[in-house]
C-alpha positions as CSV (number, residue, x, y, z in Angstrom):
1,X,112.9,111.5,93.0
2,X,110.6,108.6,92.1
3,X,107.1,109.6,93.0
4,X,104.4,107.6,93.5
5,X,100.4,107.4,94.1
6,X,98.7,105.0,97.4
7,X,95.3,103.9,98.5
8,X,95.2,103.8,102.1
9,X,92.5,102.5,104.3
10,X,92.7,102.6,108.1
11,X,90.9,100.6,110.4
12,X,90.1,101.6,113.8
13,X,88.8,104.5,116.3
14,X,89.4,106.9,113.4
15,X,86.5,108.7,112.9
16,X,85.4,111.5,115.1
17,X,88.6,112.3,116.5
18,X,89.7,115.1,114.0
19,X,92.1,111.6,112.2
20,X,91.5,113.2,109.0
21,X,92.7,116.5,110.0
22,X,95.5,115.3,111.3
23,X,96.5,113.5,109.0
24,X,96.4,116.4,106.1
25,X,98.3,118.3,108.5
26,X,101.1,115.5,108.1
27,X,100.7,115.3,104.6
28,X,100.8,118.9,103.8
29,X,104.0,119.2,106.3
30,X,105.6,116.5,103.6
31,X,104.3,118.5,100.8
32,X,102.3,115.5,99.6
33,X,99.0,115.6,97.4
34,X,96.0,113.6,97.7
35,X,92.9,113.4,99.7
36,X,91.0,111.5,103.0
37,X,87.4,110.6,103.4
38,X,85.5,109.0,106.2
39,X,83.6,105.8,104.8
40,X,80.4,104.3,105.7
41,X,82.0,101.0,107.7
42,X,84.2,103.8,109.5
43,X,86.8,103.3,108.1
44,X,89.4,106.0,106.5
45,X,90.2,106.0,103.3
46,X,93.4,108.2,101.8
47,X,94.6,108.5,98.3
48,X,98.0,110.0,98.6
49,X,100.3,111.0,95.9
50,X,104.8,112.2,96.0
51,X,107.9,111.5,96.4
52,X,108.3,107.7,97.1
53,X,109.9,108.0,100.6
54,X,107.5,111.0,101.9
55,X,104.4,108.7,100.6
56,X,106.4,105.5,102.3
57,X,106.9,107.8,106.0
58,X,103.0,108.9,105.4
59,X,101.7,105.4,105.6
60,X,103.7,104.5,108.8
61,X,102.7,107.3,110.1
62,X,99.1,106.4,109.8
63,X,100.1,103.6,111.6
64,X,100.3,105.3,115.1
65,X,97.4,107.8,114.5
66,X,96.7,111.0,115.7
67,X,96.6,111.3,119.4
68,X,92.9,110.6,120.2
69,X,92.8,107.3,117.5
70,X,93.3,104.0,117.9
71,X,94.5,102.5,114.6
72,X,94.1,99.0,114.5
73,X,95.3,98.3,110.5
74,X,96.1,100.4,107.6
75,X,96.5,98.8,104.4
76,X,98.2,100.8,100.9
77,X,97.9,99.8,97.9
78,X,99.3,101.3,94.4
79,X,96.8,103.5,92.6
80,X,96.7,106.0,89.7
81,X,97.7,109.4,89.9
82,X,95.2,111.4,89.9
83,X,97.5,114.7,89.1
84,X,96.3,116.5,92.4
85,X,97.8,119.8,94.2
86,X,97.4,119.5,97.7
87,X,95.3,117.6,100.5
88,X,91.8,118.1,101.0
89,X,89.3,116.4,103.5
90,X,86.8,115.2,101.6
91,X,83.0,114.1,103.1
């Protein structure tokens, strides 16, 4: 198992329609650490940490959203590990 760490941000009708929640729910299900913030353009913004593939099927995930979003880009990029145990929403 190769794991790895991503920055994600998302783009889109993601705020306000429980996105981040949803999307801890995913990770959690993949037993994936990390964390997901609203930011102040309203954007999303995810740092999520695992198993290479898991991380890989959480991004495309993000891709289609949570039923009430409309996700118009997400964007990953490598990061640091930040040693984390399990997914929090953050403010």
């Amino acid at each position: 198992m190769t794991a790895i760490a991503r920055l994600v941000r998302v783009t889109g009708h993601v705020q306000g329609v429980f996105f981040r929640a949803w999307a801890r729910s995913q990770a959690e299900r993949l037993g994936l650490n990390g964390w997901i913030r609203n930011c102040a353009d309203g954007s999303v913004e995810a740092h999520v940490e695992g198993d290479e593939a898991k991380v890989r099927w959480f991004v495309d995930v993000l891709n289609e959203g949570s039923p009430n979003a409309r996700v118009d880009h997400v964007r990953a990029a490598d990061a640091e590990f930040e040693g984390l145990n399990g997914f929090e929403v953050r403010r």
